[in-house]
N, C-alpha and C positions, 0 to 999 in steps of 0.2 A: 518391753524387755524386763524379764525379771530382775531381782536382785543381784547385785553382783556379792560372791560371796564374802570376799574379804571386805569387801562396805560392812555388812551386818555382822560379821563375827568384830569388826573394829566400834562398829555403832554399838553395840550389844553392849560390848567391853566399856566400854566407854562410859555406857548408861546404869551400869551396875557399880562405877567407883572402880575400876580394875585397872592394873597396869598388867603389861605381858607379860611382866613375871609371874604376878598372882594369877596370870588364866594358866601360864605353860603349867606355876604349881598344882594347880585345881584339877589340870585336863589332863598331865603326865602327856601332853604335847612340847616339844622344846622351841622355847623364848622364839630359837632362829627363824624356824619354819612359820610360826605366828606370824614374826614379822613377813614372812615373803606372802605369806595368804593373803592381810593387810596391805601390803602394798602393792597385791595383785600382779605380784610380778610373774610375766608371759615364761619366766623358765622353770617356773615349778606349779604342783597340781598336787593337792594336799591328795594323801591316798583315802583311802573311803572311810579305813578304819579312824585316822588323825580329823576327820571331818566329823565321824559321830560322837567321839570324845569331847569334842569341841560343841558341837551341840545340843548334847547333854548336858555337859560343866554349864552352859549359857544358857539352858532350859528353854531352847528352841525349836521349834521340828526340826528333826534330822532328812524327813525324804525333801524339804526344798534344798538345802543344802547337796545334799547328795547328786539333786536334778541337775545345778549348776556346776556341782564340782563335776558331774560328768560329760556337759557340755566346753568345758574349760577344759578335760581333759582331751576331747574326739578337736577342737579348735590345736591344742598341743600338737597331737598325734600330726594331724594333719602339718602343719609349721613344720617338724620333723621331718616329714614325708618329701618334704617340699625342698628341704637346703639338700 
């Protein structure tokens, strides 16, 4: 299984000296949504564009992140589907 996303945008952060405040400043992503990516919480799905910001700011590939943010989102959609 790949990476899970908020593992490596929190590893990444982490690895560079960064608190969330410094990536949300960096990324022009907000603090909140950092936290909920990072804590991978099943009620939110970063949107695409908050995912390349964060990628970039992190100097990461943007398409693995992407592959997961979009399999995080079709697992959402579905959960939705479902209640």
């Amino acid at each position: 299984m790949p990476p899970v996303l908020g593992e490596t945008v929190g590893e990444v952060r982490r690895r560079r000296g960064w608190s969330i405040e410094q990536l949300s400043k960096r990324s022009s992503v907000p603090a909140r949504l950092i936290r909920e990516v990072e804590s991978q919480s099943p009620t939110y799905v970063p949107s695409e564009t908050n995912t390349v910001l964060l990628a970039e700011t992190l100097r990461v590939a943007a398409g693995p992140l992407l592959e997961e943010r979009e399999r995080l989102f079709e697992q959402w959609h579905r959960l939705d589907i479902v209640r």
